[in-house]
C-alpha positions in Angstrom: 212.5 298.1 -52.5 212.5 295.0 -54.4 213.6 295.1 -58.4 210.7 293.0 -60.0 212.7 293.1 -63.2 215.4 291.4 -61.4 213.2 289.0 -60.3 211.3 287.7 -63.4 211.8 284.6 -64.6 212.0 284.2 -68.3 210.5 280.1 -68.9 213.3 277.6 -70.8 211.3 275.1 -70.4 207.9 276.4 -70.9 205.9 272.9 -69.8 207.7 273.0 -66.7 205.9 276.1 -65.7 207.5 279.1 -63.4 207.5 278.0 -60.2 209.9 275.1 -61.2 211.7 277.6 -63.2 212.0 279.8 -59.7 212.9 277.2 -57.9 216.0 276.5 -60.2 217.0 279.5 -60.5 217.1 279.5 -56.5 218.5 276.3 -56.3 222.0 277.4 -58.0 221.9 280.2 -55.8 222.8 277.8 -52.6 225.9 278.0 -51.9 226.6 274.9 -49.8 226.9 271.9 -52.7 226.1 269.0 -50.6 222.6 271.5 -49.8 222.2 272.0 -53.8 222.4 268.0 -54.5 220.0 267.5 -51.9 217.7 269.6 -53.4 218.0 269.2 -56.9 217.2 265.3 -55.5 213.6 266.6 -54.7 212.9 268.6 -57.5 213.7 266.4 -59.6 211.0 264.4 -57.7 208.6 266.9 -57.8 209.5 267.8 -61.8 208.3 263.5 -62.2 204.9 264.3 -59.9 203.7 267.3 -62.1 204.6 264.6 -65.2 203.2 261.1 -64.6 203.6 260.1 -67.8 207.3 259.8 -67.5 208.5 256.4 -67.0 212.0 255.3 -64.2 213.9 255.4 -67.6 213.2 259.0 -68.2 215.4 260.3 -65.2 218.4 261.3 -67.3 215.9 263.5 -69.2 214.5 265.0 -66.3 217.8 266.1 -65.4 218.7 267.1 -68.5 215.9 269.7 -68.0 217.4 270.7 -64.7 220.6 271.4 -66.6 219.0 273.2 -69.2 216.7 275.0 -66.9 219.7 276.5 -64.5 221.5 277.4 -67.7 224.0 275.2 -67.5 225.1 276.7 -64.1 223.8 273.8 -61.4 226.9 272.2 -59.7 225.5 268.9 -57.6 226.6 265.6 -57.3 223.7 264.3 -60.3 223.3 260.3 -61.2 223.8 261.9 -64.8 226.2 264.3 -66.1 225.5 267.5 -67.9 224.6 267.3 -71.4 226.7 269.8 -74.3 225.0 273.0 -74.2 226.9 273.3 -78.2 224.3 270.1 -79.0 221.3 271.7 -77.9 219.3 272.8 -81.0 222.1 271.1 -83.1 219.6 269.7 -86.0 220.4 266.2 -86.6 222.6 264.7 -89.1 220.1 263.7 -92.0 219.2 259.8 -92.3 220.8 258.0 -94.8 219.2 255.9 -97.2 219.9 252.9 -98.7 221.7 253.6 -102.1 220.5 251.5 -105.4 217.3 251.6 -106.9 214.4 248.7 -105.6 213.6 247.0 -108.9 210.1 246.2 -108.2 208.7 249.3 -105.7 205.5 247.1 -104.8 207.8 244.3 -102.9 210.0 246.7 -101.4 213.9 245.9 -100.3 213.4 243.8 -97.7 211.7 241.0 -100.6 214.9 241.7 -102.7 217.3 241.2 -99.0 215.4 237.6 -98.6 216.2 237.1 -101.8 219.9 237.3 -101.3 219.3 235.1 -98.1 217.7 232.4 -100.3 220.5 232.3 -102.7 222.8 231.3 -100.0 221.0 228.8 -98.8 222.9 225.2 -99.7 220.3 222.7 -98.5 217.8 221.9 -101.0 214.7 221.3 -99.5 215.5 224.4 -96.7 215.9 227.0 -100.0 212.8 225.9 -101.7 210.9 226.4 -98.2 212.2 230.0 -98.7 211.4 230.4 -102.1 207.7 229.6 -100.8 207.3 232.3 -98.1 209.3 234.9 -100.4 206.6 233.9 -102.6 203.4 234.0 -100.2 204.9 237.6 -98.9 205.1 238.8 -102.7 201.9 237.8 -103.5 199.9 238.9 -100.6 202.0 242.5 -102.1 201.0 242.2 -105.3 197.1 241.6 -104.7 197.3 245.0 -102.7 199.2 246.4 -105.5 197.2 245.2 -108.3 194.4 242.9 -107.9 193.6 241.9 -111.7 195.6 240.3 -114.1 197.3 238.3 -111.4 199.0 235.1 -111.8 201.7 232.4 -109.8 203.4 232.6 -112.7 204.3 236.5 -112.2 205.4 235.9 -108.6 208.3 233.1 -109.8 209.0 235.3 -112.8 209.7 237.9 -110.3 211.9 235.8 -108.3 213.8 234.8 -110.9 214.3 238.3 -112.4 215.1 239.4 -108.7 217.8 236.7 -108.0 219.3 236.7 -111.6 218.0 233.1 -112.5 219.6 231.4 -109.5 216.6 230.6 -107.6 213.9 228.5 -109.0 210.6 226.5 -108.0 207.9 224.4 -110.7 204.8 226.6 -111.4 202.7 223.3 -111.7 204.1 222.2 -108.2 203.3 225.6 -107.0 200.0 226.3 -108.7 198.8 222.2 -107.6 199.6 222.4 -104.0 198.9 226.6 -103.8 202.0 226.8 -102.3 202.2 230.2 -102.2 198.9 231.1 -100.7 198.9 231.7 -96.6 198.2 228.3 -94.9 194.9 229.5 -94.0 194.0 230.2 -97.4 195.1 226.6 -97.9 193.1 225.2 -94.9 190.0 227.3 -96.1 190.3 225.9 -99.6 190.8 222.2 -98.1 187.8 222.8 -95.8 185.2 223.7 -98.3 186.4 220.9 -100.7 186.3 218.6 -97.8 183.1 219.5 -96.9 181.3 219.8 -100.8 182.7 215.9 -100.1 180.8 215.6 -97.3 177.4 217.1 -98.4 177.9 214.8 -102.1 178.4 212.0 -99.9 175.4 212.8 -97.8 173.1 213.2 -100.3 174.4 210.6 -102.0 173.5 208.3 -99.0 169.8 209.5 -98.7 169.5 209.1 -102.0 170.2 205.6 -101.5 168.3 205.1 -98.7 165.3 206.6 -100.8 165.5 203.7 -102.8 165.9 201.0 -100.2 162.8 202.4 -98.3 160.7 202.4 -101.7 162.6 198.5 -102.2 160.8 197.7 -98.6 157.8 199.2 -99.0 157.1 197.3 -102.2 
């Protein structure tokens, strides 16, 4: 008579089901190795059918689960080795974060870790370049931040507070050429004036014409 406690499999691995579970359990029961590798080989095959959403890459993790699944007891010739059974359910060590406190929360770190990269920078003409994207990306984060009240002159007195004085760009220069507006801000802006010129000039010439016509016609 068969013991059906004996026999019960109790699920690691519950989205694995029991039959793989069974067949795991048998498959450290073989006692010829070279037999057991061969195996394992299929099921681990079979273990990648039942979940297509597991990409070449995931192999080691699929035989990770065989591991896990035989209890640590499954002795084959595997393209990976068997993982620690002391780091499973080992909670992970806790992420660090970066130590100081970010001056102006709204811009974040990485504005403040441009900054630094600016300061560096020798060449003239390369640094101010800088200066104006630091200063688009800090403004297109201060309009989400706060929309009113908002000036170029706030973004380069951020700047300056941010690299302690040592980086510096003319708020006329800035505020003339809307340097620190996104270049399709820029193109927008230079396509409407260009094309109020257009219209005054248009109108301007039927006007004109208007008054040669009424010149002919008299």
């Amino acid at each position: 008579m068969i013991d059906n406690d004996k026999h019960k499999q109790s699920l690691i691995l519950k989205e694995y089901g029991k039959n793989i579970q069974k067949l795991v359990t048998y498959i450290t029961t073989v006692p010829d190795k070279t037999k057991r590798t061969e195996y394992a080989f299929t099921l681990v095959e079979l273990m990648k059918q039942l979940n297509p959403h597991l990409k070449a890459e995931n192999d080691q993790k699929l035989w990770d689960d065989l591991y896990i699944m035989s209890d640590f007891q499954l002795d084959v010739n595997a393209p990976f080795p068997m993982p620690e059974k002391e780091l499973l359910g080992k909670k992970p060590q806790p992420v660090g974060y970066p130590e100081g406190e970010v001056k102006f929360k709204h811009y974040g770190r990485n504005i403040e870790k441009l900054i630094e990269r600016a300061i560096e920078i020798e060449n003239d003409e390369e640094q101010e370049a800088a200066i104006i994207y630091i200063g688009q990306l800090m403004r297109s984060f201060h309009s989400t931040w706060n929309r009113e009240n908002f000036d170029d002159g706030i973004i380069i007195d951020d700047i300056k507070t941010l690299s302690k004085g040592k980086l510096h760009i003319d708020l006329e220069k800035v505020k003339e050429n809307a340097l620190f507006e996104t270049n399709m801000r820029r193109d927008f802006k230079n396509g409407s004036q260009d094309s109020d010129q257009n219209n005054s000039g248009r109108r301007s010439k039927r006007r004109n014409n208007g008054g040669n016509y009424k010149k002919r016609r008299n």
